[in-house]
N, C-alpha and C positions, 0 to 999 in steps of 0.2 A: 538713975545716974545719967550724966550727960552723953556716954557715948552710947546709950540705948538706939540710940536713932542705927549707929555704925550697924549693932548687933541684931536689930532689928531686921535691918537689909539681910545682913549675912545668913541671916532665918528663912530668909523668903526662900522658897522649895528650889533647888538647881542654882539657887546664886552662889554660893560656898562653892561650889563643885566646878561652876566655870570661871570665877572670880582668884582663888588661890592656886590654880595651874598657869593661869595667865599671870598673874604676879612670879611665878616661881620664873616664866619663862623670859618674862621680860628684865628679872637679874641678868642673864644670858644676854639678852639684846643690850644692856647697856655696857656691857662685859666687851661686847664685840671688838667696836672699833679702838679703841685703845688695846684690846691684844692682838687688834693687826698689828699697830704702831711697834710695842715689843714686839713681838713674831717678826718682824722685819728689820727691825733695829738690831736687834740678835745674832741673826745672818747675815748682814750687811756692815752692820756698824756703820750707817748713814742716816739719820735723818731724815736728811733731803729722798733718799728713799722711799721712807717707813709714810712718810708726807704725802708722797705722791700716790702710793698702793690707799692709803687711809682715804684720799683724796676721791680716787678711782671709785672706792665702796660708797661714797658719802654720795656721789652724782649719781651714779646709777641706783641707789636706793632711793632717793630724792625725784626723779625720772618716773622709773618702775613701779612706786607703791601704790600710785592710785589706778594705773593699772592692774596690777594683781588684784586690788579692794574692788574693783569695776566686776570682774572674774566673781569675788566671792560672792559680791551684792546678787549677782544674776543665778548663780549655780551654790552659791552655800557653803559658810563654812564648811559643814563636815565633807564636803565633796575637793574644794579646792587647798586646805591647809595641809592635808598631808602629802601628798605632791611636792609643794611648796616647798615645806620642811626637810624631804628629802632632796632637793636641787640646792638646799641650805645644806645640808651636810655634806652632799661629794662638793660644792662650789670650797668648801671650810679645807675641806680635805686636798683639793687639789690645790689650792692656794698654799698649802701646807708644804706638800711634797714640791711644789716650784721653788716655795724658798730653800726647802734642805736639799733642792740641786742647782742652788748658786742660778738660775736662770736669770735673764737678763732682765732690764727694770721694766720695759714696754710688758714681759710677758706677766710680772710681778702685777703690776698696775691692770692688767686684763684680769687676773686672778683677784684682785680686790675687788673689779668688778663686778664680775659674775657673783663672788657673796652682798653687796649690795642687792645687785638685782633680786635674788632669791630670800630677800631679807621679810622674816613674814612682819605682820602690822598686826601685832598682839594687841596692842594698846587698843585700837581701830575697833577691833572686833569686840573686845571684852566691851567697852561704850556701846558697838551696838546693840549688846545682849542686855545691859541695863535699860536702853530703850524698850525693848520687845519686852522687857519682863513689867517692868514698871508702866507702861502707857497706857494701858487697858484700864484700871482704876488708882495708879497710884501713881500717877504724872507729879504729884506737887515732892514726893520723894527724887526725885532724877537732880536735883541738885547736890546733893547729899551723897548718892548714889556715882556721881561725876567728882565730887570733892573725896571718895575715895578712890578713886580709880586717880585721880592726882599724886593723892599721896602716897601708893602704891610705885606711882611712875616716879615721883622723889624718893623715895627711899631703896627702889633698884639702882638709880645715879650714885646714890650714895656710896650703895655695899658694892655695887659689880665693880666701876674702875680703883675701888678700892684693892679688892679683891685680885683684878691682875694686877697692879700695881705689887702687891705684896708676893706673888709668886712670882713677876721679875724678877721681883728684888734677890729673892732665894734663888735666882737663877732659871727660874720653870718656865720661860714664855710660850712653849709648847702645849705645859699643862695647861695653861691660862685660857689659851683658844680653844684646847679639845673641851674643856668646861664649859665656856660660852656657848659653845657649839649643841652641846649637852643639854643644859637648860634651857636650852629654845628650843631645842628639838624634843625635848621630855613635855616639857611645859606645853607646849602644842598638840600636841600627839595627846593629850590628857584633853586638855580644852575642846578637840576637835569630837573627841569620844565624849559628846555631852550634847547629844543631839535637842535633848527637850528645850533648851534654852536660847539655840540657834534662831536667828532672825530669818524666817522662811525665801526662800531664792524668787528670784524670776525668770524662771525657764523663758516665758517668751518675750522675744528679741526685738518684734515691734514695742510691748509694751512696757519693756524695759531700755527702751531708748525714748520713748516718750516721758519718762518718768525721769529719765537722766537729765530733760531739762530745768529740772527743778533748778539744779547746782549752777545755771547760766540766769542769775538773777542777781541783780543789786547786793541783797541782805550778804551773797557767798563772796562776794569780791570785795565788801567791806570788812570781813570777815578773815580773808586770804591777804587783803593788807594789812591788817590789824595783827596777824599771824606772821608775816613780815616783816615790819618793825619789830617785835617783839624778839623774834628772832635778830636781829642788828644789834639789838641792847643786847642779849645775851653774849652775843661774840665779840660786842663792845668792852661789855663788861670783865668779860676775861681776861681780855690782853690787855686791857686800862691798870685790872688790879694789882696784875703782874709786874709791870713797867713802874707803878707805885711804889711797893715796897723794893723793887732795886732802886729806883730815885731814891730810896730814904736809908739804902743801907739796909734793911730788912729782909731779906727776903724768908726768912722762916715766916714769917708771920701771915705770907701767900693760903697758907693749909687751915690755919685757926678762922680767919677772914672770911674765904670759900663754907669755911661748915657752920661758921654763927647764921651767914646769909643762908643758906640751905635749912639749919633747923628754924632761922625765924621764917620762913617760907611751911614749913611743913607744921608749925604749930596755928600758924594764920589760914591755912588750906583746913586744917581741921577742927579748929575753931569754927572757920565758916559754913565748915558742912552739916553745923550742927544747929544751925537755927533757920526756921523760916521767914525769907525777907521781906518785908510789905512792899519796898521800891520794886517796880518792872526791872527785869534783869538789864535792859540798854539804860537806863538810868544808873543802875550800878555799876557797869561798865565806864560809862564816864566818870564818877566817882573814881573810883580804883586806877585808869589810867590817869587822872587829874594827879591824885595822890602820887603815883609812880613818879610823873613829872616834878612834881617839886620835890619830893624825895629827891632823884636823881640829880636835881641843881644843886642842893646839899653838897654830892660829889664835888663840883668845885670851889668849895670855901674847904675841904679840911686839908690841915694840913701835918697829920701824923697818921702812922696805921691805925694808934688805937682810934683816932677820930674817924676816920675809915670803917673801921669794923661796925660802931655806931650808927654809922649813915647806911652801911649798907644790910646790919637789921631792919632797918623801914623798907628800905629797896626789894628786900628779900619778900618781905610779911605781904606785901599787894600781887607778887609773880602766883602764888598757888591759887587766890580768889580768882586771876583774869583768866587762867588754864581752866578752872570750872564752869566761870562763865562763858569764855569760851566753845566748852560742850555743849551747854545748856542752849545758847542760843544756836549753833548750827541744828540741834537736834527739833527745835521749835521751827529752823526754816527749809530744810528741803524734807523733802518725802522718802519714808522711813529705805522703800527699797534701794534708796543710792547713799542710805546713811555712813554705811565704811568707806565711802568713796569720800564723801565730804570730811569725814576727818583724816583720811590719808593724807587728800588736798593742801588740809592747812597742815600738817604734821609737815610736809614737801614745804610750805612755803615759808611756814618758819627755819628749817634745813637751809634753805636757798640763804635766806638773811644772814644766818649764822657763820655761813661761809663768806658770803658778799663782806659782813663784817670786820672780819680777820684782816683784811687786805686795806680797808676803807680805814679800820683802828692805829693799825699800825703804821700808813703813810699821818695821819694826826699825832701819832706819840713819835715819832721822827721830826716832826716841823715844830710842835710846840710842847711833848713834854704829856704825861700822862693828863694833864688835865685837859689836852685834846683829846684824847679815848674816852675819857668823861663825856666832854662834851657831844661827841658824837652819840653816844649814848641816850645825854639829855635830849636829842634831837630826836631817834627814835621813838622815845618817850612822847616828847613833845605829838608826832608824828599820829602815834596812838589816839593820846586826846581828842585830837582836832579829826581822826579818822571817826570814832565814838562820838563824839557831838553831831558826825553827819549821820552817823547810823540809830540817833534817836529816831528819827522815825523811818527811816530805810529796814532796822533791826524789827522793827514792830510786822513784820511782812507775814500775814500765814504762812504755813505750809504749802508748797508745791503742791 
């Protein structure tokens, strides 16, 4: 059957074991920040509040995670995650008990930070472990092995802010976060206990700063742009679809919109993880960001939601292959012992865009109308391509 390849993987000895603790936990991480926003909106009954504390967590995790990835790369998961985990759960907790004593917004915003800071990099880790496990003889699997760890990270988007969303709704914002808080700290604390599968540390400190220059090469900064636009369209894309369906009168049709694009993304992620490609992965990469781009132009010829939803099936089905590729090619260009650091990197610098985004979308749908948020969109798009055309042969770099 075709998903023999998935099962295959999940066979390989210790992959099950670190692969499903770390999906469990990153429901939790996607959970987070949206039951700050309740958690805060709750007590406050402001927005402008719940925005700023959201905001707080979103910089200093963005900041903080390739540092803490820096920590693990050299001393090791199982040494540095549960620390972590635990500065995640009082940070969860104190933030908690600030809102339920009314404390002021500045201290509110310091307590979204410190959970930021302490926000572990599951995603990061679980990728490194597919590296260590798979590179020794089964390198040509790492794509496959990366298209689930994708669709893993879609399908936690999907269920976690769903999931606080739905205990708002009931009233629970409390419960929302002790949950979140729960399965990142269960989910880690399981992954961390799974020592065979850990990517081995680098105690020593010269030779792990020497190794750290890998990450200061062409291939990571095409790489860390391409992860930034990417991120731009994302926060493009949000506020463009939203601004859409009130332009049309619609706005129920925001939630149908969001999940066609989502599941055509997770059917295109795992379709592709299931074949092996004869094109060199930077070749495919321009491919897929090419297609994104005109996709994306689509966005400004429709003109209904349902025409909408259409366009943004195609839009959707090329984001899960470039997140693959993605892994694939950072894993091909720095050296394994700073590999969590390099996907923390670009996780950060797509963060970065997504927020740069927000502010950049919105002064475009104030001047011209949601088909500016489009277009800025298209740009990053655009952005991509012409980033991918220069990393044909920038991308092609050995290994550090």
């Amino acid at each position: 059957m075709p998903s023999a390849n998935y099962r295959s993987l999940l066979r390989t000895p210790g992959a099950a074991a670190f692969f499903l603790p770390a999906s469990l936990g990153r429901v939790g991480l996607a959970m987070t920040s949206l039951s700050i926003v309740w958690l805060v909106h709750d007590q406050t009954g402001s927005f402008t509040a719940a925005g700023l504390v959201s905001g707080g967590f979103a910089v200093t995790d963005a900041l903080v995670a390739p540092q803490l990835a820096r920590l693990v790369d050299r001393f090791g998961q199982t040494h540095v995650l549960p620390p972590s985990l635990l500065a995640h759960a009082v940070a969860v907790a104190v933030l908690m008990s600030l809102v339920a004593a009314h404390a002021p917004a500045p201290l509110l915003v310091l307590g979204g930070a410190l959970v930021g800071a302490s926000f572990p990099q599951l995603s990061a880790m679980s990728a490194a472990r597919w590296a260590t496990l798979l590179r020794p003889g089964r390198a040509a699997e790492l794509p496959t092995a990366f298209a689930l760890e994708s669709i893993s990270n879609a399908v936690a988007f999907l269920v976690g802010p769903a999931l606080v969303s739905a205990l708002a709704a009931a009233g629970h914002p409390v419960v929302g976060a002790v949950l979140a808080a729960s399965l990142s700290v269960v989910g880690g604390l399981v992954l961390a206990a799974q020592r065979g599968s850990a990517p081995p540390p680098t105690i020593d400190s010269a030779a792990h700063t020497r190794k750290d220059r890998s990450l200061l090469c062409s291939a990571v900064f095409v790489l860390m742009g391409l992860n930034l636009a990417l991120g731009v369209f994302f926060g493009a894309m949000q506020v463009s679809v939203t601004a859409f369906v009130v332009e049309h009168d619609a706005t129920g049709a925001a939630v149908p919109i969001f999940a066609v694009s989502s599941c055509s993304g997770l059917l295109a992620g795992w379709l592709y993880g299931l074949r092996r490609w004869r094109a060199a992965p930077p070749v495919q990469l321009l491919a897929a960001t090419s297609a994104l781009t005109l996709a994306t132009l689509l966005l400004l010829t429709v003109g209904s939601p349902f025409g909408l939803g259409l366009a943004v099936v195609v839009t959707g089905a090329t984001i899960q292959p470039l997140l693959v590729l993605f892994s694939v090619l950072t894993e091909s260009t720095v050296h394994h012992a700073v590999l969590t650091q390099a996907f923390s990197w670009l996780g950060s610098a797509s963060a970065a865009g997504s927020a740069a985004a927000a502010a950049v979308a919105g002064w475009a749908i104030d001047s011209f109308g949601a088909g500016g948020g489009f277009a800025a969109a298209a740009t990053a798009a655009a952005a991509m391509a012409f980033q991918s055309l220069v990393g044909l042969r920038l991308l092609r770099t050995p290994r550090g």
